[in-house]
C-alpha positions as CSV (number, residue, x, y, z in Angstrom):
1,X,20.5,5.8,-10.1
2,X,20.2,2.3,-9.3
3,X,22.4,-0.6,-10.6
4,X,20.5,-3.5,-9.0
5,X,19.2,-6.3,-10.9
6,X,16.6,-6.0,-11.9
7,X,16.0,-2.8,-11.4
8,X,14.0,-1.0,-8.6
9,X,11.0,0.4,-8.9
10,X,11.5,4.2,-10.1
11,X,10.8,6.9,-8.2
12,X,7.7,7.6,-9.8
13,X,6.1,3.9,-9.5
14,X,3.4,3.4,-7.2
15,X,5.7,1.2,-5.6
16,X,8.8,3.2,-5.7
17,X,9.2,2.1,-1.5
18,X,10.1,-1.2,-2.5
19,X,13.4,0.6,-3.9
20,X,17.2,-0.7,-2.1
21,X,18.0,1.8,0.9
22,X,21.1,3.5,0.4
23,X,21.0,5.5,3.6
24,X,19.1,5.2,7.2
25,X,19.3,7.6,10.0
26,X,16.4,6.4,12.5
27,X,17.4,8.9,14.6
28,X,16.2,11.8,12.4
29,X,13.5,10.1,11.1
30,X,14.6,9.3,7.8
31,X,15.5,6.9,4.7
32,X,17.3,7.1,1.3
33,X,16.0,4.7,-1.3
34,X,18.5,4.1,-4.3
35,X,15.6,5.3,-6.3
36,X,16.2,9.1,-5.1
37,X,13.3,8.9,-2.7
38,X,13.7,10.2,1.0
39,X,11.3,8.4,3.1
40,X,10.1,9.7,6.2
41,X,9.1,8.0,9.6
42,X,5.7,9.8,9.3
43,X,5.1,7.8,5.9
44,X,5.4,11.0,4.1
45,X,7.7,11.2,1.2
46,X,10.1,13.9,-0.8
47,X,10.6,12.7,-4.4
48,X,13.4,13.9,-6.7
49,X,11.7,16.1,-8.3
50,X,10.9,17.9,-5.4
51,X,7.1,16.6,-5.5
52,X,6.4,16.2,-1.6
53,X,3.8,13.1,-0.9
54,X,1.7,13.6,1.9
55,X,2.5,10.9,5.2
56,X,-1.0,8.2,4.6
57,X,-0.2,7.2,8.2
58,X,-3.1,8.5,11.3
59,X,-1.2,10.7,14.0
60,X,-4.3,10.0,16.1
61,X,-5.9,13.2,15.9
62,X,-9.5,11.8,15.5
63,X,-11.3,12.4,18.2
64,X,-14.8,9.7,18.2
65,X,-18.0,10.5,19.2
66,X,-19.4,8.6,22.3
67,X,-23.1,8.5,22.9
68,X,-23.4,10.2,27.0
């Protein structure tokens, strides 16, 4: 899929983000890399071949102990 050059990292490299973007909606949350990857805001990621990578960012859930 991509023409650049040199070529972009494919979509299964450990660093296929550092692929071209060929499409970006911000406002739903989303990229196109020219490497067939969709991106998400959440970090998470939908490969080509449908493999779905799970977001590595925190959405603050943790809660932390605190001595009383």
């Amino acid at each position: 899929m991509c023409e650049h050059q040199p070529s972009c990292p494919s979509a299964d490299s450990a660093d296929r983000e550092a692929a071209h973007l060929v499409a970006h909606y911000p406002e739903q949350g989303w990229s196109l890399l020219c490497n067939g990857v969709l991106l998400f805001e959440d970090t998470g990621e939908l490969l080509p071949d449908g493999q779905v990578i799970a977001p590595r960012r925190s959405l603050g859930t943790e809660h932390v102990a605190t001595a009383a």
